[in-house]
DOPA-848436 format. One line per 8 residues: number of its first residue (from 1); their letters; for each residue y, z, x of N, C-alpha, C. Coordinates in Angstrom, 2 decimals, m for minus. Example, Ala and Ser with C-alpha at 12.3 -4.5 7.8 and 13.67 -1.06 7.14 Angstrom:
1	as	m5.69/7.80/13.19/m4.50/7.80/12.30/m3.30/7.80/13.20 ~ m2.25/7.08/12.85/m1.06/7.14/13.67/0.03/7.87/12.90
REM end
This chain:
1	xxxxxxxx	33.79/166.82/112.62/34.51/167.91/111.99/34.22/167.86/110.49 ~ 33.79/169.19/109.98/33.50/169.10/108.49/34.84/169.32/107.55 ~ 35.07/169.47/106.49/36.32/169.50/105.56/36.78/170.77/105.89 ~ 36.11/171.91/106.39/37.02/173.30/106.48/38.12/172.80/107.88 ~ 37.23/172.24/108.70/37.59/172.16/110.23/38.64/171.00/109.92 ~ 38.88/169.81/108.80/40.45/169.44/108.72/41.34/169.76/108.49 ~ 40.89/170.68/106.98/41.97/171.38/106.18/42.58/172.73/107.44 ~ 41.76/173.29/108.52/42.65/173.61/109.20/43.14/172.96/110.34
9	xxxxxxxx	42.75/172.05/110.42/43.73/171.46/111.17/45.52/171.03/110.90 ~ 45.10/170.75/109.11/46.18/170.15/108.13/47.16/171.60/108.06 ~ 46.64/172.36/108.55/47.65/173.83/108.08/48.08/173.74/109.88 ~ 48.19/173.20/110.70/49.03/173.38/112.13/50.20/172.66/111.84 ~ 50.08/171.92/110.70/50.99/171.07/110.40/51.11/169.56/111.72 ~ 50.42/169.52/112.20/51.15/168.29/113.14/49.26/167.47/113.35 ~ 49.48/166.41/112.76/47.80/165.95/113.22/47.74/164.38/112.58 ~ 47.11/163.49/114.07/47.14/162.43/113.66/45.73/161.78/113.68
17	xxxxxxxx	45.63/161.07/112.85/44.30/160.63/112.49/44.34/158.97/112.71 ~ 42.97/158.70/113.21/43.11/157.13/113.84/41.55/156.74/112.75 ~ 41.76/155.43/112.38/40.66/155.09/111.31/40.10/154.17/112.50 ~ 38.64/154.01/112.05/37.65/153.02/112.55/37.66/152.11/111.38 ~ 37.00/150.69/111.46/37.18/149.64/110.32/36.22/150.37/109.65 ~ 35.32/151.25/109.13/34.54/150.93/108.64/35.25/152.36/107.41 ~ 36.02/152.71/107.91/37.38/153.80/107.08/38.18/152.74/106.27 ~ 38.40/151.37/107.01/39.11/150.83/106.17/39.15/150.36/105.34
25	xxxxxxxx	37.39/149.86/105.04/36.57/149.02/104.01/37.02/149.71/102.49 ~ 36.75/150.95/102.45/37.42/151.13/101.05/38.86/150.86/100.22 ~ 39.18/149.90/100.13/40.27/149.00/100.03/41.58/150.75/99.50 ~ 40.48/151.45/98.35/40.80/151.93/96.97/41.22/153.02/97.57 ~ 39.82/153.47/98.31/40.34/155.00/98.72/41.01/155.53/99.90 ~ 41.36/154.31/101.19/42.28/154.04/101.55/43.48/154.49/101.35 ~ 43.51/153.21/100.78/45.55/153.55/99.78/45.46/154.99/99.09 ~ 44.58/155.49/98.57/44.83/156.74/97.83/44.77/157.51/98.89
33	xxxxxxxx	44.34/157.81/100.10/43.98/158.99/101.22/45.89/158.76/101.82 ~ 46.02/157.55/101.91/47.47/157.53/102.58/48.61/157.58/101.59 ~ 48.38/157.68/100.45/49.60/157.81/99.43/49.21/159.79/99.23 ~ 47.99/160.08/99.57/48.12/161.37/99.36/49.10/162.15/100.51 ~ 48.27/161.42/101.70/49.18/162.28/103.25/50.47/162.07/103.18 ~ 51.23/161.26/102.66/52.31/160.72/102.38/53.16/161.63/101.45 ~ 52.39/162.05/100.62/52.88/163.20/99.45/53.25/164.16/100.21 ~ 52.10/164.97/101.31/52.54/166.22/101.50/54.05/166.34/102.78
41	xxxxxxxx	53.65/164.95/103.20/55.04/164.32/104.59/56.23/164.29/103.46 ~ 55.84/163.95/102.75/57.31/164.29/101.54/58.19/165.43/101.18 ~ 57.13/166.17/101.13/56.93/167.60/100.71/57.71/168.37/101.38 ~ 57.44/167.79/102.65/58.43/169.21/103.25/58.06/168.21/104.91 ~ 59.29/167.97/105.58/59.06/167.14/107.31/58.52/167.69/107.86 ~ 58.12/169.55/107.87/57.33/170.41/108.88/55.92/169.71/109.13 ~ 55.73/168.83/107.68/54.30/168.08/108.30/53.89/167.06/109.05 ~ 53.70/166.96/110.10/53.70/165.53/111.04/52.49/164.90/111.27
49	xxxxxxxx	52.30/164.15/109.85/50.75/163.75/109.76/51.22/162.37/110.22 ~ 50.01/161.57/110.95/50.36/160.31/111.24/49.25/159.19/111.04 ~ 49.28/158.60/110.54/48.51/157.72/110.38/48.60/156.21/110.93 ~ 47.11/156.69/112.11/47.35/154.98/113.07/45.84/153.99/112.76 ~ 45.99/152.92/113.22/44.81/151.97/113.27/44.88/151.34/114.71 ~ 43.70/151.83/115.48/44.06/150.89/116.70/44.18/149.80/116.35 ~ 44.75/149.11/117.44/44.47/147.15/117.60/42.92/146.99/117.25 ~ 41.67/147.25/118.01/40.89/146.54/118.04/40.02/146.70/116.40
57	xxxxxxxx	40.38/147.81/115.77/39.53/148.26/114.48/40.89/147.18/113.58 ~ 41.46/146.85/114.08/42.79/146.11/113.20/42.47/144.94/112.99 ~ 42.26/144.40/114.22/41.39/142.94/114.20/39.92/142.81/113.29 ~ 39.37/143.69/113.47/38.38/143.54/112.54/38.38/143.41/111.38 ~ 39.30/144.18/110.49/39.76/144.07/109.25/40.12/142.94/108.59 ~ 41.23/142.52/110.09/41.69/141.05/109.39/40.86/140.23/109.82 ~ 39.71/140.04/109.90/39.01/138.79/110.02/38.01/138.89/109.03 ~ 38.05/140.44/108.42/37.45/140.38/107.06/38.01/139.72/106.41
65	xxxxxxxx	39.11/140.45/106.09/40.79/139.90/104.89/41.22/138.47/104.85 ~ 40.93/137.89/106.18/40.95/136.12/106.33/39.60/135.85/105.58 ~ 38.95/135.72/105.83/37.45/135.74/105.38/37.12/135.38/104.21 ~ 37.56/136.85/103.37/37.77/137.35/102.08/39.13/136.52/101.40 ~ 39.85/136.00/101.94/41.30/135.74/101.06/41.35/134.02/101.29 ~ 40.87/133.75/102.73/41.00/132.30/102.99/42.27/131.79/102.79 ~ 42.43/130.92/102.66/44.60/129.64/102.67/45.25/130.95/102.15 ~ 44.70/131.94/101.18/45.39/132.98/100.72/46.13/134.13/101.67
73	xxxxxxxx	45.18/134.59/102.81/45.46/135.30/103.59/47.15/134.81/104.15 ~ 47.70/136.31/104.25/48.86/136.51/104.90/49.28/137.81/105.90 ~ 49.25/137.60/107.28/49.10/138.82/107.82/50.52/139.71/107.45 ~ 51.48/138.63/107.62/52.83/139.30/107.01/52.81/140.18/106.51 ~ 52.17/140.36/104.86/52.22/140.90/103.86/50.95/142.19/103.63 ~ 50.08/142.25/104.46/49.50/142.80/105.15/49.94/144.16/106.27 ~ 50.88/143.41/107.24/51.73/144.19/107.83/52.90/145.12/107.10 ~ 53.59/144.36/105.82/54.32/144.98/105.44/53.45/146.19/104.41
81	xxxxxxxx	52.49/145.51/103.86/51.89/147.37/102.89/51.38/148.12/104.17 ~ 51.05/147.73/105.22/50.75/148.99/106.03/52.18/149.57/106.62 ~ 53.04/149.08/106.83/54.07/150.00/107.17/55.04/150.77/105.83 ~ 54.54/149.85/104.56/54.84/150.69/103.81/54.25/151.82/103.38 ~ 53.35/152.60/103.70/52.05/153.36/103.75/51.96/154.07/105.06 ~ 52.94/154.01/105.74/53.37/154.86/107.11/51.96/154.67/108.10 ~ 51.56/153.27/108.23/50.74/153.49/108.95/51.22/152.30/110.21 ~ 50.35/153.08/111.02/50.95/152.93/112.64/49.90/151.75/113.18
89	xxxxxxxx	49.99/150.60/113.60/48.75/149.34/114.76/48.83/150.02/115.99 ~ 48.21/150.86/116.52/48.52/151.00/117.96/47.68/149.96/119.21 ~ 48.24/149.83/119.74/47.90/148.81/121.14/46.95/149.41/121.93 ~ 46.28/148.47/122.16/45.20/149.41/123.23/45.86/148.91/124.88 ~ 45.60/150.09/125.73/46.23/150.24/126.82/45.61/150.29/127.82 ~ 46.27/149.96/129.18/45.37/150.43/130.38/44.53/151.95/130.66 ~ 45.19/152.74/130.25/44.79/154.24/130.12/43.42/154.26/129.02 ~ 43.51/153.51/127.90/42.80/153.51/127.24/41.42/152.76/127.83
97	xxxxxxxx	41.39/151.75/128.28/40.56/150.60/128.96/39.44/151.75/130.17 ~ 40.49/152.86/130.24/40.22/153.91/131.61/38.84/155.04/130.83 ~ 39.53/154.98/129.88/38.86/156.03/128.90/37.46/155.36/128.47 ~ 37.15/154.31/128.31/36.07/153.30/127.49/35.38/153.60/128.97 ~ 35.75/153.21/130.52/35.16/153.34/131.40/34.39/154.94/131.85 ~ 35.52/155.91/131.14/34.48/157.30/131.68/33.22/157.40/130.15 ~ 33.53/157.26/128.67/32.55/157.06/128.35/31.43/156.60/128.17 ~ 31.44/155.14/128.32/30.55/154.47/129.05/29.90/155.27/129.90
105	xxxxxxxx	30.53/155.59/130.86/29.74/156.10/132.21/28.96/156.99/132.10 ~ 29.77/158.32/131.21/29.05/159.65/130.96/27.68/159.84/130.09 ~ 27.52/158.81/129.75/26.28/158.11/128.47/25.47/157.04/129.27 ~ 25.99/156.18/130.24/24.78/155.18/130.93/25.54/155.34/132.20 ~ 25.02/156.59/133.03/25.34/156.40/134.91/24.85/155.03/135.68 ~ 24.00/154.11/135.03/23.56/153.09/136.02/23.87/152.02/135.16 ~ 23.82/151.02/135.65/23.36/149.49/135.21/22.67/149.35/134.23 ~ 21.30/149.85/135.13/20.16/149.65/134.30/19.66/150.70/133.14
113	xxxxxxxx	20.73/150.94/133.12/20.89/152.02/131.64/21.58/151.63/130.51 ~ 22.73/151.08/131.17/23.76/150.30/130.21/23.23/149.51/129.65 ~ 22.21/148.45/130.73/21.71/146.92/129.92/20.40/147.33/129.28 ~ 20.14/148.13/129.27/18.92/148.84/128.90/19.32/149.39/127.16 ~ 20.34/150.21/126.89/20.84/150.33/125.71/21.74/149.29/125.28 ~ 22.29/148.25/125.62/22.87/147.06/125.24/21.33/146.35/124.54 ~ 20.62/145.97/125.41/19.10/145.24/124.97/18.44/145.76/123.61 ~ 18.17/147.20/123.65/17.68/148.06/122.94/18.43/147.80/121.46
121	xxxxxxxx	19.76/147.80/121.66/20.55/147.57/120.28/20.44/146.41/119.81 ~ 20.53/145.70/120.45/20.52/144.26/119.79/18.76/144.01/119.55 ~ 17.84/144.26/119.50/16.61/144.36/119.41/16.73/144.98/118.16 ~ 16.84/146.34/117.97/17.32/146.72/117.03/18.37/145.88/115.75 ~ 19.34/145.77/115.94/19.91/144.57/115.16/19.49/143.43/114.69 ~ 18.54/142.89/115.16/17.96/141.63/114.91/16.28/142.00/114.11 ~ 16.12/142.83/114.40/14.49/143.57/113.83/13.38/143.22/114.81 ~ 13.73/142.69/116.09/12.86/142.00/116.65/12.06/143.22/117.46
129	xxxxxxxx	10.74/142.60/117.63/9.80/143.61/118.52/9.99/144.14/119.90 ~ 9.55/145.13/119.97/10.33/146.26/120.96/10.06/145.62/122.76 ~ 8.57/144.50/122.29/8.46/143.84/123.65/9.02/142.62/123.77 ~ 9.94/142.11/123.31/10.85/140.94/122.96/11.51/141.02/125.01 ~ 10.96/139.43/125.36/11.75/139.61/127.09/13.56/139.83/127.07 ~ 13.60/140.05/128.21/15.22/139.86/128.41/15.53/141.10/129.07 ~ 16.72/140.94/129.91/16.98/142.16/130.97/18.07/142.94/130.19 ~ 19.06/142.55/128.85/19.91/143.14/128.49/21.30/142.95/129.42
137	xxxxxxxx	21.36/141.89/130.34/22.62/141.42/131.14/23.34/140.74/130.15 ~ 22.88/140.36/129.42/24.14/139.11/128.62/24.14/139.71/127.25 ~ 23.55/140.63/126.95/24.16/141.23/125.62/25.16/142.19/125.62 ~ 25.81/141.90/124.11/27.41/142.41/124.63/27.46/143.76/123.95 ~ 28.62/144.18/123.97/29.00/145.98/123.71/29.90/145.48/122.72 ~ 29.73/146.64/121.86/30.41/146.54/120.40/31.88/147.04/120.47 ~ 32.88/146.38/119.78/34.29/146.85/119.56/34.70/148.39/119.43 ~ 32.97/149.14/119.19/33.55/150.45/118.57/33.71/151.34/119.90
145	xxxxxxxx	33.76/150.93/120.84/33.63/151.72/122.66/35.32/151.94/122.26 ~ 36.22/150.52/122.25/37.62/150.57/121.90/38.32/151.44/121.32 ~ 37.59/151.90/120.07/38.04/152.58/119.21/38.47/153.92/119.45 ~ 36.60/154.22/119.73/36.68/155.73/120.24/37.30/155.94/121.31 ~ 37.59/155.19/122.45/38.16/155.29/123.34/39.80/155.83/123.18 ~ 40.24/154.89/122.03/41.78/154.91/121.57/41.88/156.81/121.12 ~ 40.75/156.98/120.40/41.01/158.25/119.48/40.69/159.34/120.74 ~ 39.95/159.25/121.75/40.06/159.98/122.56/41.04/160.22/123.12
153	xxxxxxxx	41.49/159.21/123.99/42.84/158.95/124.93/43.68/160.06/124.46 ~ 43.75/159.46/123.02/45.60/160.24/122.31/44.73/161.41/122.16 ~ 43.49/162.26/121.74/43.39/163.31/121.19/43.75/163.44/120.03 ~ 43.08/162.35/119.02/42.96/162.09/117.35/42.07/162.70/117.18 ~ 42.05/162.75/115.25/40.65/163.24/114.88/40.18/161.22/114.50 ~ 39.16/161.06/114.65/38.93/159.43/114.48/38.28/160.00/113.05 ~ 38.61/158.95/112.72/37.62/158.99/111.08/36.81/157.71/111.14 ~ 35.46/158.19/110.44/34.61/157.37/110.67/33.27/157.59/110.09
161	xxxxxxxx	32.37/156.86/109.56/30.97/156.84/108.92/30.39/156.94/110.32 ~ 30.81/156.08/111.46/29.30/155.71/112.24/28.98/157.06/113.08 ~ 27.76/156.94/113.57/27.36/158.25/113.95/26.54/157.51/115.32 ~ 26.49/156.15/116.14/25.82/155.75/116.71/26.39/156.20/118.41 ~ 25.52/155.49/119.59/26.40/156.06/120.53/27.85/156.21/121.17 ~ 28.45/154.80/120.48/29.98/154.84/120.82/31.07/155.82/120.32 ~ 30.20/156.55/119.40/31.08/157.76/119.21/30.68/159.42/119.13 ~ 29.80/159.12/120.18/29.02/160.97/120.43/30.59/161.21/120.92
169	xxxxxxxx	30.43/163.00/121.33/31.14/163.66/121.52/32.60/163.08/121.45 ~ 32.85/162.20/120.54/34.35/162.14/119.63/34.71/163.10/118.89 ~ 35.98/163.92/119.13/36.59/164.52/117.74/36.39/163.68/116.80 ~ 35.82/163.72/115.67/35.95/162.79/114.12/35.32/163.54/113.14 ~ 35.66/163.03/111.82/35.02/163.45/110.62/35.18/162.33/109.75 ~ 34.63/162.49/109.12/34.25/161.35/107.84/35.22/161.13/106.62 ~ 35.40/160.03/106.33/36.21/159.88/105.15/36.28/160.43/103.88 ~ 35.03/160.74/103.89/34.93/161.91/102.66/35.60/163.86/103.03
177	xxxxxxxx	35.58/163.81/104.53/35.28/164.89/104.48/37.22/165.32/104.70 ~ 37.75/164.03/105.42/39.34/163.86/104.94/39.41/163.94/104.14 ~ 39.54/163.35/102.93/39.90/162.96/101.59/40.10/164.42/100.99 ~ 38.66/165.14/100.92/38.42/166.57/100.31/39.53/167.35/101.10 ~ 39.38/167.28/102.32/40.59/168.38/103.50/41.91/167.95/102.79 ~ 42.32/166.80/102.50/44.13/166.40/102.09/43.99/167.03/100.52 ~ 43.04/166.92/99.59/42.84/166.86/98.23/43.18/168.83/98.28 ~ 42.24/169.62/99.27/42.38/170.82/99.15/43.83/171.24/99.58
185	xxxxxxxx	44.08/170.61/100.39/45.14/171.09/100.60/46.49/170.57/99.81 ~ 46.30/169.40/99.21/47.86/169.30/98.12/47.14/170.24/96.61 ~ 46.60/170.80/96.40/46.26/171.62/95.84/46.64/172.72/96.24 ~ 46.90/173.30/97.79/47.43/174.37/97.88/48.61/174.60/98.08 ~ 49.53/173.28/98.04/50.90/172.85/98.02/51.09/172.85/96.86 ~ 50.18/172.43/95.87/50.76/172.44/94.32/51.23/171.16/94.02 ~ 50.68/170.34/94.59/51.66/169.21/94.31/50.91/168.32/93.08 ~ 49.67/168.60/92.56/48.95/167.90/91.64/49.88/167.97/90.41
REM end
């Protein structure tokens, strides 16, 4: 979805948006995208913007934030600026687990399709040559199946940079292209 296609979404008034980690990396513009949505939820309750992070894009973060912070790290405090910032951890679910299974499917009908683009990626990832052996049975699938899966399930817009296969035919748009959709629109609230 490009910035016209949020900003109307942002005028139905009711729309929840699920981040991928790689939405979350901007520490800066982050906090500013959710202190903005936050403004217009201020503004007036008719707006029911929501802001979630699945579990599995959650975990990722914090094993950056451990990483990055070391004896420092505190998930506590962590937990508390995200709920101060109205943002939602959602759990990933059996329904959801259901959803990862029809996309998957609708993208690799066989086996030997699946391990075939499992192989292919990690070949890719590593730089290694395209005749490198191996059947692609023991290479694994990336966290981001989870994700999109989550933003499907509920019928989010996912926000997100990646453009690879775990998130074809996802509703999503890009963090930039949010940012501009909330920016145009507290501009047309007046709230600058």
């Amino acid at each position: 979805m490009n910035q016209n296609e949020v900003y109307n979404l942002l005028n139905t008034y009711d729309l929840t948006v699920v981040f991928d980690t790689n939405a979350l990396f901007s520490n800066q513009r982050f906090i500013k995208l959710c202190n903005n949505i936050n403004r217009i939820k201020d503004y007036d309750n008719k707006y029911q913007f929501n802001l979630v992070i699945p579990a599995p894009a959650h975990a990722e973060k914090l094993h950056d934030l451990k990483q990055q912070y070391q004896e420092h790290y505190n998930s506590n405090e962590i937990m508390k600026g995200l709920t101060d910032k109205g943002i939602t951890i959602a759990s990933f679910e059996p329904h959801h687990a259901d959803v990862v299974a029809n996309l998957v499917g609708k993208q690799f009908a066989t086996t030997q399709a699946w391990r075939r683009f499992k192989r292919n990626r990690c070949i890719a990832c590593l730089g290694l040559n395209t005749n490198t052996q191996g059947s692609g049975k023991t290479c694994g699938a990336t966290i981001d199946w989870l994700i999109a899966a989550y933003a499907e399930a509920e019928g989010c817009v996912l926000v997100t940079g990646d453009t690879r296969e775990e998130f074809k035919n996802i509703r999503k748009t890009t963090l930039e292209d949010l940012e501009a959709a909330v920016d145009q629109f507290i501009n047309y609230l007046n709230l600058k």
